[in-house]
ZATORMI-57872 format. One line per field, with one value per residue: residue number from 1; residue in one letter; chain; x, y, z of N, C-alpha, C in turn. Coordinates in Angstrom, 2 decimals. Layout:
<sites>
nr	[NUM; ...] $
rest	[A; ...] $
kette	[A; ...] $
npx	[X; ...] $
npy	[Y; ...] $
npz	[Z; ...] $
capx	[X; ...] $
capy	[Y; ...] $
capz	[Z; ...] $
cpx	[X; ...] $
cpy	[Y; ...] $
cpz	[Z; ...] $
</sites>
This chain:
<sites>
nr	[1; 2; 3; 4; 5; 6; 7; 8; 9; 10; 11; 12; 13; 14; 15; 16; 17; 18; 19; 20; 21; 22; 23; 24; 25; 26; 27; 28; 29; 30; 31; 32; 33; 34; 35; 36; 37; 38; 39; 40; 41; 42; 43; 44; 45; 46; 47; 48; 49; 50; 51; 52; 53; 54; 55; 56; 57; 58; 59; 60; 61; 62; 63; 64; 65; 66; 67; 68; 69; 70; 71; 72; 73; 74; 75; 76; 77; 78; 79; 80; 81; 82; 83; 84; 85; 86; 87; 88; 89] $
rest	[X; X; X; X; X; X; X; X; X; X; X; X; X; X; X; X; X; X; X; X; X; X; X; X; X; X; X; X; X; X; X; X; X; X; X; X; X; X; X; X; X; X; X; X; X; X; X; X; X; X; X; X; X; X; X; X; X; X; X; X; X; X; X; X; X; X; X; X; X; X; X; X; X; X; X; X; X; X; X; X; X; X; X; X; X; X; X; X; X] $
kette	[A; A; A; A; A; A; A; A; A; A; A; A; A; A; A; A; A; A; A; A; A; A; A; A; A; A; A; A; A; A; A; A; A; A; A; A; A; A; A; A; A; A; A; A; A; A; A; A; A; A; A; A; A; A; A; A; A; A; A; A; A; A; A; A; A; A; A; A; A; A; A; A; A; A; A; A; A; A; A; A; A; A; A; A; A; A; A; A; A] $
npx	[223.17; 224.06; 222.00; 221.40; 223.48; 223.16; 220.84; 222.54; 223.96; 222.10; 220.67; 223.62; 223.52; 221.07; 221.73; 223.75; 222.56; 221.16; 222.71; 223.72; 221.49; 221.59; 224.50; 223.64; 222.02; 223.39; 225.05; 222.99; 223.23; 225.79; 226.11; 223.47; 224.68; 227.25; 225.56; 224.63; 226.99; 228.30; 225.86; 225.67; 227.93; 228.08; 226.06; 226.62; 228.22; 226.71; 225.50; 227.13; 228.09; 226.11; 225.69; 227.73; 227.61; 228.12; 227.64; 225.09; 223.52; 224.34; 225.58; 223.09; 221.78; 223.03; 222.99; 219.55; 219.81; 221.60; 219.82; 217.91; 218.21; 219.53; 216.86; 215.21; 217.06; 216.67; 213.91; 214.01; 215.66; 214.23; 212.71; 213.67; 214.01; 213.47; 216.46; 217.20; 219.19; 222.34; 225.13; 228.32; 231.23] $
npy	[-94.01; -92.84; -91.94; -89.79; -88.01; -87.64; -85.55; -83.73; -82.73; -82.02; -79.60; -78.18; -77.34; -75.75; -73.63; -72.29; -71.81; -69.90; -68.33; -67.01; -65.75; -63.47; -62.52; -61.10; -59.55; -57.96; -56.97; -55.49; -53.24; -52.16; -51.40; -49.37; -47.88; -46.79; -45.52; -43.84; -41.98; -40.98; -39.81; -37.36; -36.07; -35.42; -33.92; -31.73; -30.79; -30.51; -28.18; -26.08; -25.83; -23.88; -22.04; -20.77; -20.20; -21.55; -24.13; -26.26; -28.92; -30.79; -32.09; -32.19; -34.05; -36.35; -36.26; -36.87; -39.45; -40.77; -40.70; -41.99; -44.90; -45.25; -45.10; -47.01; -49.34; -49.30; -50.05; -52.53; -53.86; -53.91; -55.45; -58.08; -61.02; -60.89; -60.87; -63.88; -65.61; -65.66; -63.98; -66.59; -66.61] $
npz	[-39.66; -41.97; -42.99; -41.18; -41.67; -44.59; -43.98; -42.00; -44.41; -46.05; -44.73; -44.17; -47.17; -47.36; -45.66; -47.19; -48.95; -47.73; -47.09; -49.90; -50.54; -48.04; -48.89; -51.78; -51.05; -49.34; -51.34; -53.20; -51.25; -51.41; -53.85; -53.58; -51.30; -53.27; -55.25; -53.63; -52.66; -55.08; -56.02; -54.47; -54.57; -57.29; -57.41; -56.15; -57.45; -59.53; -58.36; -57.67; -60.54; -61.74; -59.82; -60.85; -62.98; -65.17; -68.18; -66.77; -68.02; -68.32; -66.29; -64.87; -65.93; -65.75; -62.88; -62.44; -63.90; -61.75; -59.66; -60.15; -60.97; -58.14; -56.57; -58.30; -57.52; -54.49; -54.49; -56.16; -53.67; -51.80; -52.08; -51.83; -49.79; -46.53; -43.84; -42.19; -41.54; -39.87; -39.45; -39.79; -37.24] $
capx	[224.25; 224.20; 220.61; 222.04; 224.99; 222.54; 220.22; 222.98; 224.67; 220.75; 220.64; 224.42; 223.08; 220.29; 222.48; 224.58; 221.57; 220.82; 223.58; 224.06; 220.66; 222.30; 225.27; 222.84; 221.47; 224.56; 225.91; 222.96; 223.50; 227.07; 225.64; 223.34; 226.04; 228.06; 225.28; 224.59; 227.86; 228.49; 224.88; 225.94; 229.13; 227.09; 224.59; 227.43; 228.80; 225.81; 224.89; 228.61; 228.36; 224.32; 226.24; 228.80; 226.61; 228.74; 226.68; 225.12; 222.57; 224.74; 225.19; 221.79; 221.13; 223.64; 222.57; 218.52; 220.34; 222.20; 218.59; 216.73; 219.26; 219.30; 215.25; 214.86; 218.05; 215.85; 212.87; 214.68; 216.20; 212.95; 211.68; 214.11; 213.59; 214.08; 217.25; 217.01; 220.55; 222.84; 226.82; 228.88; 232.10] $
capy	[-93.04; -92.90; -90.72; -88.11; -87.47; -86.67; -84.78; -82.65; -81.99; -81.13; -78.46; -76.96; -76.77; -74.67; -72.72; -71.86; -70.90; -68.29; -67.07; -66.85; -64.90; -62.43; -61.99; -61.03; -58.19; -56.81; -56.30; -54.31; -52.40; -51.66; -50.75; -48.00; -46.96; -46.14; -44.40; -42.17; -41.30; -40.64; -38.76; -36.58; -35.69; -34.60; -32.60; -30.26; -30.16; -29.56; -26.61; -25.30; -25.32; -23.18; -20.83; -20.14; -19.73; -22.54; -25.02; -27.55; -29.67; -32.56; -32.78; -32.32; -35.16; -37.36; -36.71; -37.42; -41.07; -41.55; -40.30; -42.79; -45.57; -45.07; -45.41; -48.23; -50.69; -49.67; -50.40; -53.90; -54.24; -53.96; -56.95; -59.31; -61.63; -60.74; -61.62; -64.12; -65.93; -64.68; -64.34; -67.47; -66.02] $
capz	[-39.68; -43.62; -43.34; -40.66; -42.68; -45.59; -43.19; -41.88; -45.39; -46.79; -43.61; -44.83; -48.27; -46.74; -45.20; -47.84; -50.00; -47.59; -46.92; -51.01; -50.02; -47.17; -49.54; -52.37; -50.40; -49.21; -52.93; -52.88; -50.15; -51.49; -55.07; -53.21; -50.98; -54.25; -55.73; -53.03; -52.89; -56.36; -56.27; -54.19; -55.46; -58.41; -56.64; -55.30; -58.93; -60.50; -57.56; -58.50; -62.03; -61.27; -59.21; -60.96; -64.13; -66.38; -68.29; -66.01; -67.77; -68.44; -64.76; -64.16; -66.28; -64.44; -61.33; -62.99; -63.74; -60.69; -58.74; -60.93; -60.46; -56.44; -56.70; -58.78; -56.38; -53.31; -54.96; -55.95; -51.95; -50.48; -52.71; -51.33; -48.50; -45.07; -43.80; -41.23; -41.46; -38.82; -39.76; -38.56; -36.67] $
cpx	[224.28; 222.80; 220.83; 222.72; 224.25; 221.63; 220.94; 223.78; 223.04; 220.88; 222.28; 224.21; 221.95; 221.28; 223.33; 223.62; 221.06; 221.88; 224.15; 222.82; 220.84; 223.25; 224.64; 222.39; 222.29; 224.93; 224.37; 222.56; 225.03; 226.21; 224.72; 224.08; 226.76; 226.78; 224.82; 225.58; 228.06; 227.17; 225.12; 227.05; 228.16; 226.12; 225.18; 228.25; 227.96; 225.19; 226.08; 228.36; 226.62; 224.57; 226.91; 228.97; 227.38; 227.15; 226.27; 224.11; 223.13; 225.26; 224.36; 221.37; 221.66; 223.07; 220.91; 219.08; 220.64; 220.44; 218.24; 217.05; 218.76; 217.36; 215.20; 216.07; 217.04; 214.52; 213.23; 215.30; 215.16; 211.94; 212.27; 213.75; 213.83; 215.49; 217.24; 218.30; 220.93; 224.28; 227.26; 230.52; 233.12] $
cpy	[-92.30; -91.10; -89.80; -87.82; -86.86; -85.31; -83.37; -81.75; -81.56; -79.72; -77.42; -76.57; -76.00; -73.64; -71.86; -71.04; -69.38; -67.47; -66.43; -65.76; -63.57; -61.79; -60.64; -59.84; -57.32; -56.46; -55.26; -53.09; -51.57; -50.89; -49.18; -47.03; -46.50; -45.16; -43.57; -41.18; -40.24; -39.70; -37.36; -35.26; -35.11; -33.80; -31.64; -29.87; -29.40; -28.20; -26.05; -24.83; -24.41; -22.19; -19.61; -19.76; -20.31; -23.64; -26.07; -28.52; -31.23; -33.30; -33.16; -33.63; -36.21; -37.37; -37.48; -39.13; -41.57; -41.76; -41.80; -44.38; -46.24; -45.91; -46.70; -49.48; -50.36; -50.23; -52.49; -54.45; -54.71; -55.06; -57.99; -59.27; -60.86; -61.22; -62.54; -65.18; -65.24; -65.33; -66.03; -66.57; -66.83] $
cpz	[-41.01; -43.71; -42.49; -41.20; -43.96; -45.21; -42.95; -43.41; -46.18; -46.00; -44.26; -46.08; -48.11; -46.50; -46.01; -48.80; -49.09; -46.92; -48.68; -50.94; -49.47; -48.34; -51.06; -51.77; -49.92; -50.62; -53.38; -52.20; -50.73; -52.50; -54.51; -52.63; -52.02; -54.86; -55.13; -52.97; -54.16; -56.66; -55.16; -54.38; -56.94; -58.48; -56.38; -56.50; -59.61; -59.75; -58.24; -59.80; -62.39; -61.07; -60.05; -62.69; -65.74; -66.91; -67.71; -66.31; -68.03; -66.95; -64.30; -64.86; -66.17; -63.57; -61.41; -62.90; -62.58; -59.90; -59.24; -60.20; -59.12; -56.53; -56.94; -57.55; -54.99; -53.81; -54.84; -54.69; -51.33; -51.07; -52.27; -49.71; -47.67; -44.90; -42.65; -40.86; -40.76; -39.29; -39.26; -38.48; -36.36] $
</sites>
């Protein structure tokens, strides 16, 4: 009885590691979701401030960061595992 009881608590400590895994990949998933946002929002500033013939290179060199940013977290996304955990409900 003693060695299933360790068995099944080895298996939820699995479990927990990948869902510390899953979680891990959603944060970033959020983190790109914010910087697309936020890169976009700065793309329609820095067209505005182009247009409308104000100075725009300190936008442009925000949005350069945010771009960069964006790049490099997918770059880092697409290096983690698979996810193969499935929610529990």
């Amino acid at each position: 009885m003693a060695a299933r009881d360790q068995t099944s608590a080895g298996q939820e400590n699995g479990a927990e590691a990948s869902g510390a895994r899953q979680r891990s990949a959603e944060d970033f998933d959020i983190i790109i979701g914010f910087l697309g946002f936020w890169g976009i929002v700065v793309l329609a500033t820095t067209v505005w401030m182009e247009v409308t013939g104000q100075p725009a290179l300190g936008w442009a060199m925000a949005l350069l960061a945010i771009v960069l940013a964006f790049w490099g977290m997918l770059r880092l996304r697409s290096k983690l595992p698979r996810r193969i955990a499935r929610r529990r409900n």
